[in-house]
N, C-alpha and C positions, 0 to 999 in steps of 0.2 A: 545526193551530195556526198563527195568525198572527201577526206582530210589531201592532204598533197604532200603524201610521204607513199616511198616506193611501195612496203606492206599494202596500202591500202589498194596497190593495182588491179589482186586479185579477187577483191570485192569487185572492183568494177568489171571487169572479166566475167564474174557470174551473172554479174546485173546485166551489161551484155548480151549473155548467152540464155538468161532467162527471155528477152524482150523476142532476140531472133525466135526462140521455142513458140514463144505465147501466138508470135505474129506469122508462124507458118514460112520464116526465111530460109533458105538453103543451105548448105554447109556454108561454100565457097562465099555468097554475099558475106556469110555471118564472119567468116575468118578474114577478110577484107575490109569489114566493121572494127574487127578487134586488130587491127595492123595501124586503121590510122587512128583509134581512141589512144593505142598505149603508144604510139609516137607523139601524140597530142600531150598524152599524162605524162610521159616520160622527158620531155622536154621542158614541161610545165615543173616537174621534181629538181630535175636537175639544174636547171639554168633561170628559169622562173625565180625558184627560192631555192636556191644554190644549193641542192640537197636535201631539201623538204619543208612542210612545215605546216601546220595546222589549219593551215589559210584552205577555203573550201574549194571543191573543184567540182563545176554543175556539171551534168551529163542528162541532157534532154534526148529520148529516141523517137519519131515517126515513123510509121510505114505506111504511106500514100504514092498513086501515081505512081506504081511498079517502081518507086524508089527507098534507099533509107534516108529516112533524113536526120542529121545529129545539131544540137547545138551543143556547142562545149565553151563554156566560161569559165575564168579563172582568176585568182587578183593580183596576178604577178606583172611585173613591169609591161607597157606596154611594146608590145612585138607580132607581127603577122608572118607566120611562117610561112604563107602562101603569097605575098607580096613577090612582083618581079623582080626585082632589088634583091630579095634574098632568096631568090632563086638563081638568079645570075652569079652571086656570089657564092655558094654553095657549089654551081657546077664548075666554076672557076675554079676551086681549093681542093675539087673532088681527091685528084688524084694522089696530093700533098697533105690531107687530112686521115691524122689515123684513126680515129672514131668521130660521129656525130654528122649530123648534116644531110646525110644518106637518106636516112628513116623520111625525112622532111618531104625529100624530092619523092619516093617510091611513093610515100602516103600522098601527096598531091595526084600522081600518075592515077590514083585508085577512086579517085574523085571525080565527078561530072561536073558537078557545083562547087565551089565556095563560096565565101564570102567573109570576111574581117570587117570588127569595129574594135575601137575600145569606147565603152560608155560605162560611165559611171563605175571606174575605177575598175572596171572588168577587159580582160581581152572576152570577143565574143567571136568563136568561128561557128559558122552554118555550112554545115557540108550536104551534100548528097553522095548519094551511092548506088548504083545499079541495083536493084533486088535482083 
């Protein structure tokens, strides 16, 4: 669990890079891992709680079935950043937007799986990722 202020990214970064170590992952899966966590965190900072904010930010890792697999929960408003609605819209604004939005679509690209809920006042994404 992290707080959800940008300092805290770099914790999760080692936690990260500890889990790929322990679990025997490869550079490239492992930097692939930490592409779409800190688009996830970085999204959840900035526009979740406008800037940050004490509220926790879960980080579950797996490694089964030649994949990774992540849950990331958080308790910012509810939003799926993998919904085709805001995928649509993000490639629509692409070219007219001068930050944000980008991360969203490359970190989907980097993904096999998702999945979105919000339950119990949590957004919940489950991702995979190629080991």
């Amino acid at each position: 669990m992290f707080p959800s202020r940008l300092e805290a990214l770099k914790t999760a970064r080692e936690f990260l890079e500890g889990f790929c170590a322990a679990a025997g992952i490869d550079r490239q899966p492992c930097l692939k891992l930490n592409l779409v966590v800190e688009e996830l965190f970085l999204n959840t900072v900035k526009h979740g709680h406008r800037g940050g904010s004490d509220a926790p930010v879960w980080i579950t890792l797996s490694d089964r079935d030649g994949a990774i697999h992540v849950t990331y929960e958080d308790r910012a408003a509810p939003f799926n950043p993998f919904a085709a609605a805001t995928r649509e819209m993000l490639e629509a604004l692409a070219d007219t937007r001068r930050e944000g939005g980008l991360g969203v679509l490359l970190a989907h690209g980097l993904t096999t799986e998702s999945e979105y809920a919000y339950l119990f006042g949590r957004n919940r994404i489950r991702l995979a990722l190629a080991a």
